[in-house]
Backbone of each chain as ProteinMPNN parsed JSONL, in Angstrom:
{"seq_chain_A": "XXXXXXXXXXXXXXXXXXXXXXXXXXXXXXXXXXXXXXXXXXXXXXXXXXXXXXXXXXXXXXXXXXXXXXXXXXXXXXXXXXXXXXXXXXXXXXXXXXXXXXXXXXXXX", "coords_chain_A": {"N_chain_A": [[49.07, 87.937, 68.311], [49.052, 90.54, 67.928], [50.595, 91.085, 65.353], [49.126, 89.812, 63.942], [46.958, 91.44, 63.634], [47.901, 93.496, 62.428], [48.653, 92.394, 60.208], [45.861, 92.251, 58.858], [45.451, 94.526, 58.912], [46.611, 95.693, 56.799], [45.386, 94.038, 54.734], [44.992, 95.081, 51.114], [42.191, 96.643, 49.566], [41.62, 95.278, 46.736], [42.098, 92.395, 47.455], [39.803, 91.976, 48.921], [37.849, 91.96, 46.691], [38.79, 90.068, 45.107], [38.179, 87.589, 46.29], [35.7, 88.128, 47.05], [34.71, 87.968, 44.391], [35.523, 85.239, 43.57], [33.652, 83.675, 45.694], [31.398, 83.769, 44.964], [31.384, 83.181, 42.003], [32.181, 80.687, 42.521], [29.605, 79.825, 43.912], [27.889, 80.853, 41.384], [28.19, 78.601, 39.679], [27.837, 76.347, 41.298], [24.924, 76.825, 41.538], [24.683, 76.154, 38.495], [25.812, 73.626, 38.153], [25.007, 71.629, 40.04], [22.073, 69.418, 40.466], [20.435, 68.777, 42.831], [18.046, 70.4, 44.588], [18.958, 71.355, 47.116], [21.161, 71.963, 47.54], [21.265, 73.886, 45.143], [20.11, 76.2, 46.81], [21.64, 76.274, 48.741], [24.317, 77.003, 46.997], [22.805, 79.563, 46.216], [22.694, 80.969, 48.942], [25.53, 81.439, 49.189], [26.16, 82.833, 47.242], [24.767, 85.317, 47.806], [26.231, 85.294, 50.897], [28.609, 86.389, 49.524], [28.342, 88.814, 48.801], [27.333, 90.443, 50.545], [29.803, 90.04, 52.194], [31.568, 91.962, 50.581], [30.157, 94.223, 50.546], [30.339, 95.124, 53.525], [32.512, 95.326, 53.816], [33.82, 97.066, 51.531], [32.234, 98.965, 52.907], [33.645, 99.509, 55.061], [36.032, 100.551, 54.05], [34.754, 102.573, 53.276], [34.389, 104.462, 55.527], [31.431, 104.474, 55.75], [28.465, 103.737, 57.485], [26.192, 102.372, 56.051], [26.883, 100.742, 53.932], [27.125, 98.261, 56.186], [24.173, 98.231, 57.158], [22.714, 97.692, 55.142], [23.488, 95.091, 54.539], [21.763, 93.9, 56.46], [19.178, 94.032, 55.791], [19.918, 92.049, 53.605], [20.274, 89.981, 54.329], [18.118, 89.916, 55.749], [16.428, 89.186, 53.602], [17.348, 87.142, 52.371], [16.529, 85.659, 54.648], [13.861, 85.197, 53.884], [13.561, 84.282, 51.56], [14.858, 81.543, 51.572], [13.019, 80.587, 53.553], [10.491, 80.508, 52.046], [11.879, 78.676, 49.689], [12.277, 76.753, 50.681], [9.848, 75.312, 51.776], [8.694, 75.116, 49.625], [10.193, 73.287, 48.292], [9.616, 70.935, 49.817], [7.152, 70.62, 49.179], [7.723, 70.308, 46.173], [9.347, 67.336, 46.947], [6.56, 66.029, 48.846], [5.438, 65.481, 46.324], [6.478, 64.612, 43.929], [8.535, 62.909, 45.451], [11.596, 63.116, 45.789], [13.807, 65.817, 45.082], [15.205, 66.317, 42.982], [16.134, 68.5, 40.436], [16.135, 67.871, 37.762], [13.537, 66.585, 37.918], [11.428, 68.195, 37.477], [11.108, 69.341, 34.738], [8.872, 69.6, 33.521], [6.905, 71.203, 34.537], [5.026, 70.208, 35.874], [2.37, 68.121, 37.16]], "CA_chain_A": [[47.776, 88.609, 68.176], [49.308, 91.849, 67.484], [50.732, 91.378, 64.361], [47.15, 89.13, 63.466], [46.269, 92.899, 63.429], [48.738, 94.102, 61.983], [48.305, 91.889, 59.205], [44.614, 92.365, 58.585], [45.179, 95.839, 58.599], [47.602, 95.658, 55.843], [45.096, 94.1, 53.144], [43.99, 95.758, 50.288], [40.717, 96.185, 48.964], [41.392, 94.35, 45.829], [42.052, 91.615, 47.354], [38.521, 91.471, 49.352], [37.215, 92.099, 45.741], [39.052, 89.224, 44.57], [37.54, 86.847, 47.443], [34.65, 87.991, 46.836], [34.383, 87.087, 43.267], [35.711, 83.45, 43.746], [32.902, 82.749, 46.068], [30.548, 84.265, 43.906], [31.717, 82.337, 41.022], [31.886, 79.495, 42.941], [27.998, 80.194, 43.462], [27.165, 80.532, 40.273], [28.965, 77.475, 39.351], [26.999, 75.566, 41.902], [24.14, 76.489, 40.317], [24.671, 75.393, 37.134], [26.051, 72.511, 38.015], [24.358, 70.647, 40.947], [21.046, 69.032, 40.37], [19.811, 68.538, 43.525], [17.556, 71.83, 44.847], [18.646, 71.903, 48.263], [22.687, 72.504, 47.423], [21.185, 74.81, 44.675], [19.968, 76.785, 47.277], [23.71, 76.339, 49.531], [25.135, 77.986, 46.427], [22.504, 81.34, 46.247], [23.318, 81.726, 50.045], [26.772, 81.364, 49.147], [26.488, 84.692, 46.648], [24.183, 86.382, 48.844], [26.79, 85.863, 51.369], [29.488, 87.053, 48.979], [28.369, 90.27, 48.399], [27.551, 90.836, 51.884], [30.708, 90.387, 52.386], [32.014, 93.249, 49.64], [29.5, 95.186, 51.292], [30.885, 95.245, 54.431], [34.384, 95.566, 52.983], [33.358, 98.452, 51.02], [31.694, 100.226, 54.221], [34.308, 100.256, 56.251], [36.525, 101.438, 53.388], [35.029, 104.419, 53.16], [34.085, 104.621, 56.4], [30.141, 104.472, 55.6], [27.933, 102.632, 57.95], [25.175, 102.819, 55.319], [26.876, 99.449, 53.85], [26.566, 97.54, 56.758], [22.926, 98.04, 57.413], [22.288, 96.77, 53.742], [23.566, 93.555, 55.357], [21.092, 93.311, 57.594], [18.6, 93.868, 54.831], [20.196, 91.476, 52.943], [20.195, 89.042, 55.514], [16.785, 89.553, 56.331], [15.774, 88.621, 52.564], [17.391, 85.805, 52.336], [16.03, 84.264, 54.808], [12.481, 84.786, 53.777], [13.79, 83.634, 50.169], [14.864, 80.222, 52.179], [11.384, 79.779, 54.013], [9.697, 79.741, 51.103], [12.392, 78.265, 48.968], [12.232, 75.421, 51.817], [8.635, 75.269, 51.211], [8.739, 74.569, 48.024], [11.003, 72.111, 48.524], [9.127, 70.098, 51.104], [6.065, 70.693, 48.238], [8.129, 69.292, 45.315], [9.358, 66.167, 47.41], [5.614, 65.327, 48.51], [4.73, 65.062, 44.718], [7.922, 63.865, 43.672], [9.295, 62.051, 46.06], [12.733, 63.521, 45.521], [14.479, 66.809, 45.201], [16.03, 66.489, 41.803], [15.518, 69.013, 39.771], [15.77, 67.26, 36.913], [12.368, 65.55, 37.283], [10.771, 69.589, 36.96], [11.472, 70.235, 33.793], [7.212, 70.076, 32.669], [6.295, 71.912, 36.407], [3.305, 70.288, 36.429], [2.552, 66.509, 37.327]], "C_chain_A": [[47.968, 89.994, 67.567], [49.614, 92.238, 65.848], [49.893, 90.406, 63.588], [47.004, 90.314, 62.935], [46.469, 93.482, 62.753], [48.825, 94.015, 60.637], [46.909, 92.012, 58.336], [44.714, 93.956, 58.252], [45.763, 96.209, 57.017], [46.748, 95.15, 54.642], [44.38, 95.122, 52.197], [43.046, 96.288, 49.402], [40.394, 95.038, 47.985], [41.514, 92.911, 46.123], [40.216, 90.942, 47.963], [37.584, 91.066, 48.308], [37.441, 90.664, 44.833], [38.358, 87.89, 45.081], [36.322, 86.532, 47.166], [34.016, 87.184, 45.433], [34.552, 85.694, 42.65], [34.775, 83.318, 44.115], [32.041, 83.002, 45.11], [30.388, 83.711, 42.86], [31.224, 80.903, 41.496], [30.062, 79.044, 43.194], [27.266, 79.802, 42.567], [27.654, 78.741, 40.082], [28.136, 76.438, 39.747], [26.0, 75.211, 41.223], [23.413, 75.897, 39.646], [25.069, 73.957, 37.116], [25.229, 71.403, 38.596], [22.539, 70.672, 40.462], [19.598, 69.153, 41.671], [19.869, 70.501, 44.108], [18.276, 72.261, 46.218], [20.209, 72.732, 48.18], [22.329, 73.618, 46.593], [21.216, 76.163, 46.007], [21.458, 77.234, 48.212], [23.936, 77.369, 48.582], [23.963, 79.491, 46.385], [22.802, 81.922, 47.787], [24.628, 82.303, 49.75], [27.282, 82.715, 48.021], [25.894, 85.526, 47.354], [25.285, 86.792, 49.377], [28.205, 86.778, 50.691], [29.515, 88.27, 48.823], [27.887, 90.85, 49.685], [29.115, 91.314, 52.173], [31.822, 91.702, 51.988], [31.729, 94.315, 50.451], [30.324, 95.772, 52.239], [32.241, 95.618, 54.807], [34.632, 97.23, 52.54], [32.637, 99.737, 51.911], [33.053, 100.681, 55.111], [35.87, 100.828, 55.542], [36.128, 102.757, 52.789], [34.048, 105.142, 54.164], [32.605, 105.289, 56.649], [29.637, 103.44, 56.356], [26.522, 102.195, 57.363], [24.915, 100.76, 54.922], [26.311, 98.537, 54.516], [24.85, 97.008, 57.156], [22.272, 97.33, 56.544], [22.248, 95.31, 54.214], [22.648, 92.962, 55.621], [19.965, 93.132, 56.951], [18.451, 92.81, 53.994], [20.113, 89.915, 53.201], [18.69, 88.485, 56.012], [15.389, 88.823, 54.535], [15.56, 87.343, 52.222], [16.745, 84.913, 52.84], [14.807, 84.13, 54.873], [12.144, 83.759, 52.346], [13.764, 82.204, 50.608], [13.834, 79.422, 52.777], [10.827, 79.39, 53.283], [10.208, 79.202, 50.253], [11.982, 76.434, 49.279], [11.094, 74.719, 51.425], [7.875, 74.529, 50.061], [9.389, 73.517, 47.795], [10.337, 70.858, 48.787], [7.659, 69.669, 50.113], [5.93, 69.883, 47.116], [8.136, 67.826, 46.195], [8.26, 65.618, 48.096], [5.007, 64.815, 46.917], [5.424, 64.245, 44.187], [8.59, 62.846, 43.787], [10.802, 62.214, 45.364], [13.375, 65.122, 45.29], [15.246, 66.941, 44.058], [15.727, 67.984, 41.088], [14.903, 69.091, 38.264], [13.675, 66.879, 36.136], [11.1, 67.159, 36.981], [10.461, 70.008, 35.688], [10.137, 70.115, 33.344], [6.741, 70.947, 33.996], [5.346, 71.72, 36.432], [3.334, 68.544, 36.926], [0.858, 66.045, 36.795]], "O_chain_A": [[47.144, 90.505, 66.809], [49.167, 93.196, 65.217], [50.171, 90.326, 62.391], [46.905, 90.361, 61.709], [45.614, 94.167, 62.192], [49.0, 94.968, 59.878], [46.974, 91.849, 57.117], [44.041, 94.476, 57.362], [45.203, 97.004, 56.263], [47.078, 95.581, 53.537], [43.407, 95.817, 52.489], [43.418, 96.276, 48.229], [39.507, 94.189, 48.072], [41.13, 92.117, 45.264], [39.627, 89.923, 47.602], [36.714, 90.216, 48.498], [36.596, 90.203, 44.066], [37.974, 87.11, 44.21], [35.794, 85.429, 47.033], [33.226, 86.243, 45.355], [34.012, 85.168, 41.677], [34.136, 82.72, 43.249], [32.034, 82.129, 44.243], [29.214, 83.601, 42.509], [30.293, 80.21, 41.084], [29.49, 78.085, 42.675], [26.386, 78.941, 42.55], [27.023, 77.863, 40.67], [27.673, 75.649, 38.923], [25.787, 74.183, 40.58], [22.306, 75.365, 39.725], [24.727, 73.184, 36.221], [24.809, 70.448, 37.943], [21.902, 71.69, 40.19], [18.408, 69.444, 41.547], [20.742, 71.369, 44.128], [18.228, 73.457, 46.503], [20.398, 73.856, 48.644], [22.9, 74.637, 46.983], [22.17, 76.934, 46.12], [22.072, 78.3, 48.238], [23.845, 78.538, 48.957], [24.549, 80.557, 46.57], [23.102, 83.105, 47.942], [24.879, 83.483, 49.997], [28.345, 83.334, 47.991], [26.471, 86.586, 47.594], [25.775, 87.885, 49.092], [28.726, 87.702, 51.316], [30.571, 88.891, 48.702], [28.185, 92.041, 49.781], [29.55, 92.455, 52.326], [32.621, 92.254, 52.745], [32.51, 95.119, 50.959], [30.987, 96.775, 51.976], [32.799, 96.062, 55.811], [35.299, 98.157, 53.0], [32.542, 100.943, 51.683], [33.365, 101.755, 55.625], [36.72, 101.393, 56.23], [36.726, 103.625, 52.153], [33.225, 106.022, 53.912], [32.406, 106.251, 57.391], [30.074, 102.303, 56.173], [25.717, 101.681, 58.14], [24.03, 99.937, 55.155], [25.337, 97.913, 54.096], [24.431, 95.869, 57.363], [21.421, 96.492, 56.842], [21.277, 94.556, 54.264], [22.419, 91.798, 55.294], [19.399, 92.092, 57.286], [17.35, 92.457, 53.571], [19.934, 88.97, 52.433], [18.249, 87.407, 56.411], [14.259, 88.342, 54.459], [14.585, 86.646, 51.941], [16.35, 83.857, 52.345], [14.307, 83.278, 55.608], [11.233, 82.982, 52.061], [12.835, 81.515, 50.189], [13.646, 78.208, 52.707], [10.438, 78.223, 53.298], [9.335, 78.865, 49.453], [11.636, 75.461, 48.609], [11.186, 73.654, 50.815], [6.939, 73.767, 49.817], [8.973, 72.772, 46.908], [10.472, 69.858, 48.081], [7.13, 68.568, 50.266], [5.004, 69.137, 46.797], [7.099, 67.162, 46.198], [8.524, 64.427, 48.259], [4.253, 63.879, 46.648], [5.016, 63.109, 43.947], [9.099, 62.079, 42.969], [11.121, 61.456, 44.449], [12.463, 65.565, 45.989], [16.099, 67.825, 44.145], [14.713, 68.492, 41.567], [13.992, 69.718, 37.722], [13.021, 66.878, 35.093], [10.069, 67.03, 36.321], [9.658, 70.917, 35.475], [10.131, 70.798, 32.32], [5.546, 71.167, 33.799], [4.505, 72.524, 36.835], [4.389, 67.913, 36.985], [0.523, 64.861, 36.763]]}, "seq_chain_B": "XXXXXXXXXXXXXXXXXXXXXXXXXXXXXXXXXXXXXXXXXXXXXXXXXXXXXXXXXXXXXXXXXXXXXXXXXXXXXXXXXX", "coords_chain_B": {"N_chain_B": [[27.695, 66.954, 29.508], [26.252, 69.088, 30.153], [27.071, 69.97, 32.399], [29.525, 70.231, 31.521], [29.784, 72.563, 30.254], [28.277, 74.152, 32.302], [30.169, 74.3, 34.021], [32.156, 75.943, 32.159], [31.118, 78.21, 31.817], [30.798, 79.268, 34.072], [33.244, 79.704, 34.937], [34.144, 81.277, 33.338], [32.807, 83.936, 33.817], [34.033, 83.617, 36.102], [36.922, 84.746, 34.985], [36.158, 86.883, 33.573], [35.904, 88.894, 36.002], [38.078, 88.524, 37.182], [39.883, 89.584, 35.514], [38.889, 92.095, 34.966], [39.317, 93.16, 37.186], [42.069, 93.345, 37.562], [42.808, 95.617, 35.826], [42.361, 97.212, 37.802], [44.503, 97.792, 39.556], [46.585, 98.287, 42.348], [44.842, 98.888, 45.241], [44.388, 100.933, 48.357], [45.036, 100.197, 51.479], [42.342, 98.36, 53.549], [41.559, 100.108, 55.936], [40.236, 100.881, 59.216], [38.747, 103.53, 59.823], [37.181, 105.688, 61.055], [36.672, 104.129, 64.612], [34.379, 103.714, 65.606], [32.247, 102.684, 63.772], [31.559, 99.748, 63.139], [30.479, 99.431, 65.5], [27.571, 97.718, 67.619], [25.905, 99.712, 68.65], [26.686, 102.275, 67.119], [25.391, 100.987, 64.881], [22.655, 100.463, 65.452], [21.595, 102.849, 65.768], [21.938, 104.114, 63.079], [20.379, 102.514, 61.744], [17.983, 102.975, 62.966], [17.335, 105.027, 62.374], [17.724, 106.334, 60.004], [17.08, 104.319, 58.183], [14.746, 103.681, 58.751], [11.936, 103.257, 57.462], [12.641, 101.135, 55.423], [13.592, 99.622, 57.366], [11.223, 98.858, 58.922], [9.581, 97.783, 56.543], [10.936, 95.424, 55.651], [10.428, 93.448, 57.865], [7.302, 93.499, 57.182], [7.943, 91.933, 55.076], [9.338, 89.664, 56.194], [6.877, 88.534, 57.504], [5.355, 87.982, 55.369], [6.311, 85.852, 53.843], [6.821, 83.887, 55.858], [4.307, 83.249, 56.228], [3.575, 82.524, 53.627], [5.135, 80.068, 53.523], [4.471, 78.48, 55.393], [1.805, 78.244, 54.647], [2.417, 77.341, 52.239], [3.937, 74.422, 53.258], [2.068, 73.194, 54.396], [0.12, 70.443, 54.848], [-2.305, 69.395, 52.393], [-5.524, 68.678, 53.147], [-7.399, 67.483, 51.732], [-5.801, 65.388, 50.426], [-4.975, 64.313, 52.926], [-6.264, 61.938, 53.382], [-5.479, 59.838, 51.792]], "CA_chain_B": [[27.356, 67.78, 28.329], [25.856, 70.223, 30.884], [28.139, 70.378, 33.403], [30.987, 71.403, 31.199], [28.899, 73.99, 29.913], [27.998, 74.722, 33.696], [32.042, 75.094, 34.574], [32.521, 76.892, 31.24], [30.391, 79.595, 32.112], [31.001, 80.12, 36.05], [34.915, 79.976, 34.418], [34.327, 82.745, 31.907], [32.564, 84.75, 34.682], [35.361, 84.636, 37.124], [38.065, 85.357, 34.495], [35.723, 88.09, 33.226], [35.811, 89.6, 36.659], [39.569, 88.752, 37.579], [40.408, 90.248, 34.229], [38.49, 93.295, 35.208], [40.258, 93.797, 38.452], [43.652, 93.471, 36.942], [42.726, 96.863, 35.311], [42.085, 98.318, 38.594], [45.729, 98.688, 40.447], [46.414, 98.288, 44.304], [44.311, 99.599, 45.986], [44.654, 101.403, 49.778], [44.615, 98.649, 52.459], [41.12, 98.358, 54.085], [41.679, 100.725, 57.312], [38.951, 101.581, 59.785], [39.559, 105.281, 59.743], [36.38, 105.386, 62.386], [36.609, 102.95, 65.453], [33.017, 103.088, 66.328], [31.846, 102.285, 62.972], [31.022, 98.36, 63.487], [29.731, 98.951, 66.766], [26.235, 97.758, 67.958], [25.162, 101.125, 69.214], [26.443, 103.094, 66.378], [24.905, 100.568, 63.53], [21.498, 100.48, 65.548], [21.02, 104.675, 65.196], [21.664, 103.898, 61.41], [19.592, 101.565, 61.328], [16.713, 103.354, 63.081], [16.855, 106.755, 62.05], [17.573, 106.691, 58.21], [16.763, 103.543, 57.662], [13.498, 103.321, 59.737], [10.836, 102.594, 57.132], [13.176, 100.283, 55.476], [12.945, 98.169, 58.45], [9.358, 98.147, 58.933], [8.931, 96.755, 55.37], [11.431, 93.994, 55.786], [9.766, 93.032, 58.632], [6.374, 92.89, 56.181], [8.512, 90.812, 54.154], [9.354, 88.173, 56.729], [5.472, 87.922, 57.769], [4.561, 87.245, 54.109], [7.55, 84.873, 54.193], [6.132, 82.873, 57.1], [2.934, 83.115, 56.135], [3.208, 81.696, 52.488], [5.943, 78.917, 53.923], [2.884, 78.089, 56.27], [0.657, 77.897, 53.349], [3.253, 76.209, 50.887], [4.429, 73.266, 53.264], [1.291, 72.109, 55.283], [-0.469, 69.241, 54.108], [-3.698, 69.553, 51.603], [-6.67, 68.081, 53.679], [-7.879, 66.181, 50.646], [-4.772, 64.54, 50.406], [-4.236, 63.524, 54.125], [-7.065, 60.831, 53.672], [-4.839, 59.281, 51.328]], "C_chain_B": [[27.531, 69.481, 29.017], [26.499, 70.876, 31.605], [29.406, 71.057, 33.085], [30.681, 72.566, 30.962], [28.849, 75.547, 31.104], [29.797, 75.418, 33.781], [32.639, 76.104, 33.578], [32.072, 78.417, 31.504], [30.666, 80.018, 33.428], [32.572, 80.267, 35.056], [35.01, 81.43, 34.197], [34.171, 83.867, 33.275], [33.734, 84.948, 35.801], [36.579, 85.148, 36.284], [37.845, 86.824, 34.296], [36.177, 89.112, 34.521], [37.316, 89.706, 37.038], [39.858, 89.679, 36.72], [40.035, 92.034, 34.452], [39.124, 94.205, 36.527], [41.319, 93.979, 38.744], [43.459, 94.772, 36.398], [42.799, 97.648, 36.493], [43.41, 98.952, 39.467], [45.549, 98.288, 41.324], [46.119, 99.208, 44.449], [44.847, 100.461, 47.64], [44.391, 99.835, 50.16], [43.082, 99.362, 53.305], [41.215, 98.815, 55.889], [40.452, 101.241, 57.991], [39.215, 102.694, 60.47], [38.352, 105.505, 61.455], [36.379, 104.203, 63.308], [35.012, 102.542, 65.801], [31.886, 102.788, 65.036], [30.635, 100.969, 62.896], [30.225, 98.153, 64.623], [28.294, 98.943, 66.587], [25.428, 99.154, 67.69], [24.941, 101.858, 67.818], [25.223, 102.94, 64.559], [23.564, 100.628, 63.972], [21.019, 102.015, 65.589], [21.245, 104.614, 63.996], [20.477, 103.514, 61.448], [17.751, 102.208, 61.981], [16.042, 104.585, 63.207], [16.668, 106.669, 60.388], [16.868, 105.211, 57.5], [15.163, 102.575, 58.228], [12.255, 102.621, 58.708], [11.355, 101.174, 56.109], [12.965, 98.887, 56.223], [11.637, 97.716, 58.617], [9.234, 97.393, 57.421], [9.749, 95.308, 55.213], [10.694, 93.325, 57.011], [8.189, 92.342, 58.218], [6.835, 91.563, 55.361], [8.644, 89.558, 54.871], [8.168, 87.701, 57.194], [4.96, 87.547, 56.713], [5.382, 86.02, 53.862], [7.261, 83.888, 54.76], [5.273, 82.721, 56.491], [2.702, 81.815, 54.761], [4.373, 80.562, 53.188], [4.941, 78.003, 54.691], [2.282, 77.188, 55.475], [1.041, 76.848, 52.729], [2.885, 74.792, 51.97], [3.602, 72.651, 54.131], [0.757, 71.228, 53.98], [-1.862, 69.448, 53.602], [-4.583, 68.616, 52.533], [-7.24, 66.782, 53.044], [-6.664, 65.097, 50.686], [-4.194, 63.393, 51.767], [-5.011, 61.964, 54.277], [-6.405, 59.533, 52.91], [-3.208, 58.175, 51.953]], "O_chain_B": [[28.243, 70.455, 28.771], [26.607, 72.102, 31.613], [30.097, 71.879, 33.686], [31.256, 73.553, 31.42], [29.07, 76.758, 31.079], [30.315, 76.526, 33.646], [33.444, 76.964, 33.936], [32.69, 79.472, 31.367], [30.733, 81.21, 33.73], [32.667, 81.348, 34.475], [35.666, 82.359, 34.669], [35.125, 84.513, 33.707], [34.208, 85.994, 36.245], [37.288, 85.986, 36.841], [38.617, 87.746, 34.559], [36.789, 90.127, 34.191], [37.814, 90.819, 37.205], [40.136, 90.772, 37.214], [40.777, 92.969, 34.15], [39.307, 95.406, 36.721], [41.751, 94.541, 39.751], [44.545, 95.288, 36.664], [43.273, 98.777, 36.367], [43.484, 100.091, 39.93], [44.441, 97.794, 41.534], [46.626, 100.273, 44.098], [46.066, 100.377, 47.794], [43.899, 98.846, 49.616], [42.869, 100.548, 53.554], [40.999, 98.059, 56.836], [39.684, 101.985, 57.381], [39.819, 102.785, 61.539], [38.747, 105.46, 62.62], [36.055, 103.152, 62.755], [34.563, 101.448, 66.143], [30.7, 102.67, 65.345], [29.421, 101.038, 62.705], [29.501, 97.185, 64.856], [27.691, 99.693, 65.82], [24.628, 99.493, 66.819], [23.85, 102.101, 67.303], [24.699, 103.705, 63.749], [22.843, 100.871, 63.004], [19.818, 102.185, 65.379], [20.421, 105.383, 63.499], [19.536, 104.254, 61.161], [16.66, 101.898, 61.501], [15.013, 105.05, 63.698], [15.648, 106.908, 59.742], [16.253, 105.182, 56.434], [14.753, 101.42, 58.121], [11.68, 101.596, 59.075], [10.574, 100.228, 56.011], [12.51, 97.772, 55.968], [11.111, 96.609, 58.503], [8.681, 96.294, 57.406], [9.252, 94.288, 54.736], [10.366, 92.203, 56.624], [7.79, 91.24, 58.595], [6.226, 90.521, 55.122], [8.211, 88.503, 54.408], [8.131, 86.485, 57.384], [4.039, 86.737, 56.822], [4.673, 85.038, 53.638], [7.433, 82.824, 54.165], [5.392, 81.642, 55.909], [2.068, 80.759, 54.768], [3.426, 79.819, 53.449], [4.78, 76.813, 54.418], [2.192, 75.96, 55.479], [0.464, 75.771, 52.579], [1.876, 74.122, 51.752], [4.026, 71.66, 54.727], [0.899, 71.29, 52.759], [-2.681, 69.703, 54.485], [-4.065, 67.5, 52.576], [-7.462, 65.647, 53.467], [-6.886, 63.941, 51.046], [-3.509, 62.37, 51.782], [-4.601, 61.049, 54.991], [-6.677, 58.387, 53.265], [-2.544, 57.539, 51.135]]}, "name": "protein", "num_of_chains": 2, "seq": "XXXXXXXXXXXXXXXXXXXXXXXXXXXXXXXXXXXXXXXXXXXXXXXXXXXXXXXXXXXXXXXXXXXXXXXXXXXXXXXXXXXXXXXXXXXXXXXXXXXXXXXXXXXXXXXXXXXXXXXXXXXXXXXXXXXXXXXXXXXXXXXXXXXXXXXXXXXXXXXXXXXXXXXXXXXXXXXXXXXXXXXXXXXXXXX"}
């Protein structure tokens, strides 16, 4: 446990920066790639949470608790973005009958 | 077609950014110079001194949030006869 600690204490920044920009990537990536809306949505959590994460990285490297609160901000966006993302969701697949996103591309029916 | 397209571009973007952070050097290691930083206590006097009206408007935000999710995902009236 000690040198758990010991170890954690030891990384540095760039690598959080590096972390971060995999998932982030990975994110985008999602995206662009996946069809179906609801994984779209998986991947914008999945940068949200990425840069949370920076955030939080970046606060307590320079020993600002300014970062963190952003978080909570950030946190609290999302998940109004998700209600009504959800929403919309639940909106398409009555009309639809499906979740593609494919079948969007005129947005009207 | 798309998809390579798709991986081409998230690609580019993480090289872009690796590539950019190879310029930057090692950094310090990520030390918490303050201990009471993370704590509850100290993040909720952030949070409700400087960042007070902040909060109240996210709070607006998650009632318009609800509200239109409400709106969006009930069922049209006309439609339920169907």
């Amino acid at each position: 446990m000690e040198s758990l600690t010991n170890t954690i204490k030891s990384v540095p920044l760039n690598h959080y920066i590096l972390l971060c920009s995999i998932i982030f990537s990975i994110g985008v990536m999602g995206v662009l790639l996946r069809r179906n809306a609801i994984i779209i949505f998986m991947s914008v959590e999945l940068m949200l949470n990425s840069v949370n994460l920076l955030l939080t990285a970046f606060s307590v490297y320079h020993g600002d608790a300014s970062g963190q609160v952003f978080v909570f901000f950030v946190m609290a966006l999302a998940a109004a973005e998700v209600a009504v993302g959800l929403a919309i969701i639940v909106m398409i697949y009555r009309n639809t009958n499906s979740v593609d996103t494919n079948v969007l591309n005129r947005l009207k029916w | 077609m798309v998809k390579i397209a798709a991986v081409l571009g998230g690609g580019c973007l993480l090289v872009v950014l690796v590539g950019c952070l190879k310029q930057v050097g090692v950094a310090d290691p990520v030390l918490l110079k303050d201990p009471g930083l993370g704590l509850v206590q100290n993040l909720g006097k952030v949070l409700f001194n400087e960042f007070l009206l902040p909060f109240e408007i996210s709070s607006l935000l998650l009632l318009s949030a609800m509200v239109g999710a409400v709106l969006l995902a009930t069922k049209d009236p006309k439609q339920k006869s169907v």
